[in-house]
C-alpha positions as CSV (number, residue, x, y, z in Angstrom):
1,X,0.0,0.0,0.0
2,X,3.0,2.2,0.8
3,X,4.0,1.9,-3.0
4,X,0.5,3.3,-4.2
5,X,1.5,7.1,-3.8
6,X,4.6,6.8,-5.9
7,X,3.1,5.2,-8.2
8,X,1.0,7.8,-8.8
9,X,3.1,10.6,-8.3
10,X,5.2,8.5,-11.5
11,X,1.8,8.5,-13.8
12,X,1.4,12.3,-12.5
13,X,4.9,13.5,-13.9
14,X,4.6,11.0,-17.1
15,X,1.4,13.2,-17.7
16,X,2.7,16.6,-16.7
17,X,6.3,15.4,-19.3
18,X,3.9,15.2,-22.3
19,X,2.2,18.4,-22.0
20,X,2.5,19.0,-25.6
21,X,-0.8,16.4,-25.4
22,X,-2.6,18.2,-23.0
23,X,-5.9,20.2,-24.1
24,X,-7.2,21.7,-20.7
25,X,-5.8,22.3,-17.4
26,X,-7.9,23.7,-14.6
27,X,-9.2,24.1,-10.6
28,X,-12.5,23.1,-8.8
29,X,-13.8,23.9,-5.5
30,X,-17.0,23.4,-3.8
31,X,-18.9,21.9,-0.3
32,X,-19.0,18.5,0.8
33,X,-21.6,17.1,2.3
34,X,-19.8,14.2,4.6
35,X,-20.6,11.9,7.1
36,X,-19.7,8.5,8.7
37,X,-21.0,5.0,8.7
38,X,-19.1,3.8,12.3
39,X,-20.2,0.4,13.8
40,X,-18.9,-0.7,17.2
41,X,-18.8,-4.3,16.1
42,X,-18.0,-5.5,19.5
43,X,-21.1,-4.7,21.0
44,X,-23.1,-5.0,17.2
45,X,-24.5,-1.2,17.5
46,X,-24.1,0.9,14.6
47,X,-23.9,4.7,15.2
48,X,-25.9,7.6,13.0
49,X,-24.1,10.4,12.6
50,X,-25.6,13.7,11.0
51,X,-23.9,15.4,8.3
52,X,-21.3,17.6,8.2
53,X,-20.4,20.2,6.0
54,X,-16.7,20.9,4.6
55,X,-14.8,22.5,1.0
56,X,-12.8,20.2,-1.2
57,X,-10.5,22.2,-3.7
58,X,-8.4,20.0,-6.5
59,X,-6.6,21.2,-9.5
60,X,-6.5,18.8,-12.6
61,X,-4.8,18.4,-16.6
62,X,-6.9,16.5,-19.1
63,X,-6.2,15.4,-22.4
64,X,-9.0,14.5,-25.1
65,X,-9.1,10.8,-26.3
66,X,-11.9,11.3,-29.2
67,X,-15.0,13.3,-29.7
68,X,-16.5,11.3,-27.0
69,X,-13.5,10.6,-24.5
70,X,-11.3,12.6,-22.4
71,X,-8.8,11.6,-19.5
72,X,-7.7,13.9,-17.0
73,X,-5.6,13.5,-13.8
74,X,-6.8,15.1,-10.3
75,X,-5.4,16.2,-7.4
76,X,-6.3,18.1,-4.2
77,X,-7.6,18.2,-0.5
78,X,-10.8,16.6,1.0
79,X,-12.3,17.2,4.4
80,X,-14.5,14.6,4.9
81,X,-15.9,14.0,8.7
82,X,-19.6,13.9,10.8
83,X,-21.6,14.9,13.6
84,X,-22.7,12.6,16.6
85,X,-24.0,13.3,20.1
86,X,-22.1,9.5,20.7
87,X,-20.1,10.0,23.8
88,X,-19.5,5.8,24.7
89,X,-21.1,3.2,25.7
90,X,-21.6,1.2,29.3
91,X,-22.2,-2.7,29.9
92,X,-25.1,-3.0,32.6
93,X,-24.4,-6.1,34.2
94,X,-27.4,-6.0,36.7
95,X,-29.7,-6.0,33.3
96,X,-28.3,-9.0,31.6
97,X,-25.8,-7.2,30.0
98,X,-27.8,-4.7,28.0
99,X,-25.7,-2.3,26.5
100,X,-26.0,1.3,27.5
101,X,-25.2,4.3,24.9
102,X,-24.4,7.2,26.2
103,X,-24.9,10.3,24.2
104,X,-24.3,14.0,25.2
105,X,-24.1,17.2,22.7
106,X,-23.2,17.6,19.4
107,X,-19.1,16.4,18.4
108,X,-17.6,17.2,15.3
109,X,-15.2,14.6,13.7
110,X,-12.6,16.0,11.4
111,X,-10.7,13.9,8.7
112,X,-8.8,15.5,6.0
113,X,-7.0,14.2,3.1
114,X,-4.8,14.6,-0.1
115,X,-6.8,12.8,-3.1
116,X,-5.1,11.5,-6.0
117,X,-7.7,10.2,-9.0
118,X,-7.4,9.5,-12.7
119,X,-11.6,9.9,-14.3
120,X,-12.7,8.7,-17.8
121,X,-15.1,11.4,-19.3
122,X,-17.9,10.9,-21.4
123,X,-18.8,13.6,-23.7
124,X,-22.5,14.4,-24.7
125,X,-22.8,17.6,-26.7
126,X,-25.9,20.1,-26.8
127,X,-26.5,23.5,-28.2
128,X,-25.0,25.5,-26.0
129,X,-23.5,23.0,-23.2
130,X,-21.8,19.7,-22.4
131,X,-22.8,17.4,-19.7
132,X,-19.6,15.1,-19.0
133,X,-20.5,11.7,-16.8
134,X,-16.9,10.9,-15.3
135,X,-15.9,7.6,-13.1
136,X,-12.6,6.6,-11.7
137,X,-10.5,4.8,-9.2
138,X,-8.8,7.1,-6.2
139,X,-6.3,7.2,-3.4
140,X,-6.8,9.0,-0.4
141,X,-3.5,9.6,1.9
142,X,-4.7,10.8,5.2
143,X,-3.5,14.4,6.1
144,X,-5.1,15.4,9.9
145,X,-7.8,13.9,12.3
146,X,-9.6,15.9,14.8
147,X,-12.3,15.8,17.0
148,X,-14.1,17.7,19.8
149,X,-15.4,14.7,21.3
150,X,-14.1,13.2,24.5
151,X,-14.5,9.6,23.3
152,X,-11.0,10.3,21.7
153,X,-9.3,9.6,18.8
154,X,-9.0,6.2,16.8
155,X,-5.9,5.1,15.1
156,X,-6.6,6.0,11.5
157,X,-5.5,3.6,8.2
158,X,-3.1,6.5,6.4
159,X,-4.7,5.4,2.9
160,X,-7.8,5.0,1.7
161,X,-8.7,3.0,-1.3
162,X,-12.3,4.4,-3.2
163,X,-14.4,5.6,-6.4
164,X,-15.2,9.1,-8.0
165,X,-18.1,9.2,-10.3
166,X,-20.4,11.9,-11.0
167,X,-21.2,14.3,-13.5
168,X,-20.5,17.8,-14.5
169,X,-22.4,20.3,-16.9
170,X,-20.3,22.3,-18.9
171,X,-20.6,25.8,-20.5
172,X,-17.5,26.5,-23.0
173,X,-16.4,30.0,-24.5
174,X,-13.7,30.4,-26.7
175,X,-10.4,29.5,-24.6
176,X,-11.9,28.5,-21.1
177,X,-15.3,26.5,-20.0
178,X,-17.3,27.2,-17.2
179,X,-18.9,24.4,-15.0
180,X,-20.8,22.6,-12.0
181,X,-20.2,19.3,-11.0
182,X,-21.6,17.0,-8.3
183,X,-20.1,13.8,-7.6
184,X,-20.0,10.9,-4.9
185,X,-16.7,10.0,-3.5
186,X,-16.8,6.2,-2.4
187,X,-14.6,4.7,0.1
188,X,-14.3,0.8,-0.3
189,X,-11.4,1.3,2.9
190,X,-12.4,1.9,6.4
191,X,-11.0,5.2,7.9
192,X,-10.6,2.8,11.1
193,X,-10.8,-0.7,11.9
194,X,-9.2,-1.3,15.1
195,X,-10.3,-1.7,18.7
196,X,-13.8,-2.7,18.4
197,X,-14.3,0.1,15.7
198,X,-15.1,0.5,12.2
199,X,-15.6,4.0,10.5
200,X,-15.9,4.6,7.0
201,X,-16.3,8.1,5.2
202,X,-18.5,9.0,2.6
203,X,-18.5,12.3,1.0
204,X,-21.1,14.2,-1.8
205,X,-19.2,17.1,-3.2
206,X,-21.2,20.0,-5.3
207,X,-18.7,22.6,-6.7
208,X,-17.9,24.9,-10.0
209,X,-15.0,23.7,-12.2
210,X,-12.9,26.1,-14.5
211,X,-11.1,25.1,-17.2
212,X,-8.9,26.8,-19.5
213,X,-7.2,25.1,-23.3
214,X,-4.4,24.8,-24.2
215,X,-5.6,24.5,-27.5
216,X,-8.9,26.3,-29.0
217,X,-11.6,23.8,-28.7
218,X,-13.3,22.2,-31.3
């Protein structure tokens, strides 16, 4: 797992080395919507956690394949995270062990990291605008946890295997385009899995995209 980052950073300046290729280069920033899916397996009680709001900001080169297919290369910062008024949990041995949770206000969990993510990108073309349907492996590497709570902090994995896909609508002038995307970043690793805990992340990012050619667009 160690070897995943380099291997990427490799692709990344592979990428960068053939510029003369590239047709777009660009930034996005936006909200995301994140929260947490944490079970306490030990005890078989899985936690609800409210949503928490956050930014994500990436920067990205593409490359057009065809008409209909593009390739770009991402990179940038997530906060993903929830909300929970979980503060532990007690074993009440006088009630045949029923399990106790104990809740008290609101606690903010904090987890941030640097995303690295190569998309396929459809291209449909109307009149005036683009939509662009993308999907595409990612790595997470973990960059700070934080939390208000006083249930304390879990040991964290430090990379995070998942899935972009979503969708962006596109409005193009003559040597930038304009546009808002909304997309899902999966996790297929848990954040945590140790001591009785599971957590995984799950994030919903809405955002505006701009991107400027390198060569006038067809």
């Amino acid at each position: 797992m160690k070897k995943i980052p380099l291997i990427f950073l490799i692709f990344l300046s592979s990428f960068i080395s053939k510029a003369q290729f590239l047709n777009s280069f660009g930034i996005n920033s936006g909200i995301s919507f994140t929260n947490q899916h944490v079970e306490l397996y030990q005890i078989d009680y899985k936690l609800e956690t409210k949503t928490k709001i956050g930014f994500y900001t990436e920067v990205f080169l593409e490359r057009t394949i065809n008409e209909k297919f593009a390739f770009s290369v991402n990179f940038g910062y997530q906060q993903k995270g929830s909300c929970s008024d979980f503060y532990g949990y007690a074993i009440n041995h006088i009630e045949n062990n029923e399990v106790e949770i104990l809740k008290g206000d609101d606690y903010k969990f904090f987890i941030d990291y640097f995303s690295f993510y190569p998309l396929i990108i459809y291209k449909l073309n109307f009149q005036h605008f683009d939509l662009l349907p993308f999907i595409g492996p990612r790595i997470d590497i973990l960059s700070c946890y934080s939390t208000d709570s006083q249930f304390g902090k879990p040991d964290c994995n430090k990379l995070i295997a998942g899935l972009t896909a979503g969708a962006e609508l596109q409005y193009t002038l003559s040597r930038f385009a304009i546009g808002v995307e909304c997309k899902e970043m999966i996790d297929f690793t848990n954040a945590v899995n140790a001591n009785g805990l599971k957590i995984r992340n799950n994030a919903f990012n809405v955002g505006l995209k701009l991107k400027f050619f390198i060569h006038q667009p067809a």
